[in-house]
Every structure is written in C-alpha cells, then in structure tokens.
C-alpha positions in Angstrom: 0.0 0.0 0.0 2.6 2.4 -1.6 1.6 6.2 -2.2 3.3 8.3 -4.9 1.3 11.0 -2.8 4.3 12.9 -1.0 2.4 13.8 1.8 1.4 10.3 2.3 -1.5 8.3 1.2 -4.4 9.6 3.7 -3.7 13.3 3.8 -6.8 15.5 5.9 -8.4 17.5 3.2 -7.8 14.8 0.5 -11.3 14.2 -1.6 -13.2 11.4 -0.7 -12.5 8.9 -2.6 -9.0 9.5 -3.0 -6.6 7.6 -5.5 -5.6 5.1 -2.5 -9.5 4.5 -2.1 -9.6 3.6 -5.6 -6.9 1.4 -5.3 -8.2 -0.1 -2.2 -11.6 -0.7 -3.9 -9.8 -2.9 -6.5 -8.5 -5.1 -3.7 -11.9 -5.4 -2.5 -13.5 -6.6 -6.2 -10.3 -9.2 -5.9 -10.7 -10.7 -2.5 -14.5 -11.1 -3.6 -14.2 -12.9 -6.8 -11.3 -14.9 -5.3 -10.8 -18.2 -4.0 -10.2 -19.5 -0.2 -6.3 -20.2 -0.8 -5.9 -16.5 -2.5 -8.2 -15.2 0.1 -6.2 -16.3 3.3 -2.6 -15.1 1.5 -4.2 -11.7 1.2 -5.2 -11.7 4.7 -2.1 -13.2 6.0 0.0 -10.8 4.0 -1.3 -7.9 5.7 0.0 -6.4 9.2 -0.5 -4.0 11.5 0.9 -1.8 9.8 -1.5 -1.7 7.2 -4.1 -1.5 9.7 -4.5 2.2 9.6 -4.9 2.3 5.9 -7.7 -0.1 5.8 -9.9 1.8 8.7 -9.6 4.8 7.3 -10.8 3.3 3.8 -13.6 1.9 5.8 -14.7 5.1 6.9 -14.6 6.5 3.2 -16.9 3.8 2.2 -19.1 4.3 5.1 -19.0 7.9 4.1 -19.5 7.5 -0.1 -22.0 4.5 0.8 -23.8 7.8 1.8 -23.1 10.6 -0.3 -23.8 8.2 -3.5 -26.5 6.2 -1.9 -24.3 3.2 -2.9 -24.2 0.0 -0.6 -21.1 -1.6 -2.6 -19.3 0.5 -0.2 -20.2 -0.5 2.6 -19.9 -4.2 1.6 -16.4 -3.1 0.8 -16.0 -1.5 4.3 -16.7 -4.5 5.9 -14.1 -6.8 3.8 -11.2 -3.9 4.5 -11.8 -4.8 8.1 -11.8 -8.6 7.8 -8.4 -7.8 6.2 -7.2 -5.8 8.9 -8.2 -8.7 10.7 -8.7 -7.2 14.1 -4.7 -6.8 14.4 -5.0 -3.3 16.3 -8.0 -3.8 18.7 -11.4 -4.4 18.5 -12.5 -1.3 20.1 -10.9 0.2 16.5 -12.4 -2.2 14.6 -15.7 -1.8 16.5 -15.5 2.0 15.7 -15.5 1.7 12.3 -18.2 -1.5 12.2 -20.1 1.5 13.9 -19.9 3.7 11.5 -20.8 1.6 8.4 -23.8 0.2 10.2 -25.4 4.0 10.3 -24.7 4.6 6.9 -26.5 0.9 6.3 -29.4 2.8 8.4 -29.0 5.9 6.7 -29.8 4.2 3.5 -32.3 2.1 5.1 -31.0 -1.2 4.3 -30.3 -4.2 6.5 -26.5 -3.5 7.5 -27.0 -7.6 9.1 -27.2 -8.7 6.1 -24.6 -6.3 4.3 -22.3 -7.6 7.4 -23.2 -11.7 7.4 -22.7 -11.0 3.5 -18.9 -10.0 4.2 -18.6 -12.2 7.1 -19.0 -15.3 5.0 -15.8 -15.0 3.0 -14.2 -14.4 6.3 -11.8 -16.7 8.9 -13.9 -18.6 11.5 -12.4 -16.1 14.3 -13.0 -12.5 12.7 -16.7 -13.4 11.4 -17.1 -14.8 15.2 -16.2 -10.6 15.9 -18.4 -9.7 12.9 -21.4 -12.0 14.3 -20.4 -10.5 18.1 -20.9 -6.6 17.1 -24.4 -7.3 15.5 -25.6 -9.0 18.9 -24.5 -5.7 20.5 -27.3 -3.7 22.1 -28.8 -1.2 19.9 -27.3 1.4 21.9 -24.0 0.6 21.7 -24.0 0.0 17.8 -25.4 4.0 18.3 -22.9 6.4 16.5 -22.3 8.6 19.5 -21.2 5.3 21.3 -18.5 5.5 18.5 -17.7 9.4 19.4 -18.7 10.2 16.0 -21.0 12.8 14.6 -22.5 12.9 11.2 -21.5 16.4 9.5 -20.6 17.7 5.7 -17.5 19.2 4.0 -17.3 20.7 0.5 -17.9 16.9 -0.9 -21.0 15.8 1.3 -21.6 13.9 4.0 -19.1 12.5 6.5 -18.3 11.4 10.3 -16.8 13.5 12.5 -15.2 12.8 15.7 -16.3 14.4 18.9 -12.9 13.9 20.8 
C-alpha cells in the first residue's frame, strides 16, 4: 500500500474517494471474486501496519456508501476490516463497524445482512467478531457510542469525531 502522494497516502483534506480509495476498492473486487487459498494469503500478507490504511478506507466507504446512496461501499468496508483482521484492537475495529452500520441505516438497508454478506468470506475467528458486534445492544452500535457525529464538508456527508 505504496503512495506516490508525497504527503502520504491519507492526507486530511484529501477528496473522498482519494486515489488510494480507488486502489483499495480494487483489492476489495479481488478478495471477492477470489478463492479460499488467495483469500487467506491476502489476509495473512497484511499487518498491522497496514491497519490504519484499511480503517480509514472503511470510513470512506461508510462515508460514499452515503453521499452516492451506494451499498457496494459498505460491503467493501466491511471486507477492508476482515483484512485488517482485528490486528489493532477491537474497540478500533468496533468503531469503524459503527460507523458503516449507520450509513447501512441511513440508507435504510439491512446493514445484518450487508455484514453476514462480508462475514461469510471471512476466517472462522473475525466473522465470530463480525457475528459479536451485530448482537451488540442497539445502543452501543449508536454512533455517539462511536464518538462520532454525522456532519458535511465541500464533498457531502461525512463522520466526524467528537474527541
């Protein structure tokens, strides 16, 4: 997950999507149409250090899932997080489950679905995770649980942080 951005591939300000988005989305379409064996040497040639590129596309899906009343993207969301494969923290991971389930609200589809949809291609242990946040209370799959507002910059809708 190189950038030829000097600034470095998620830069504040960048549009939404951003070239690394597209590039991500890509990944996505692959891991989907591919096969178990290709599926777990993706995931098992990610690490933590990727971890921060992958929630921050999940957030820009939960974000354009919105703006272009498109639920690809949040289907896409979900698989960047089984490839981060919970290798930060749940609590991270749980944050950004958070925020694609509103947008699934938003756009009044069943985010369960969207989620058990993803979670299928996924290892036994992170759908386990997956099938564990959608047994969460209502209130704590609430986005202020998260610490996230929704707001808008010049490109539409987005979630903010309130810390």
């Amino acid at each position: 997950m190189d950038s030829s951005n000097p600034n470095g591939p998620y830069v504040n300000g960048d549009p939404i999507p951003n070239f690394l988005d597209i590039e991500l989305i890509e990944v996505m379409k692959n891991y989907i149409k591919s096969d178990g064996k290709d599926k777990r040497e993706l995931e098992e040639s990610l690490t933590v250090n990727n971890s921060f590129y992958l929630f921050v596309f999940s957030k820009h899906m939960a974000e354009l899932a919105v703006r272009e009343n498109n639920t690809d993207y949040l289907y896409y969301g979900v698989i960047s997080l089984i490839l981060e494969g919970w290798k930060q923290n749940f609590i991270k991971s749980g944050t950004m489950l958070t925020l694609l389930y509103n947008s699934a609200k938003k756009l009044n589809v069943n985010a369960d679905k969207i989620f058990m949809d993803a979670a299928d291609m996924a290892p036994k242990n992170i759908k386990k995770k997956i099938v564990k946040f959608l047994k969460w209370s209502p209130e704590k799959k609430e986005l202020e649980s998260a610490l996230f507002i929704e707001s808008e910059d010049e490109g539409g809708f987005i979630y903010e942080r309130t810390w």
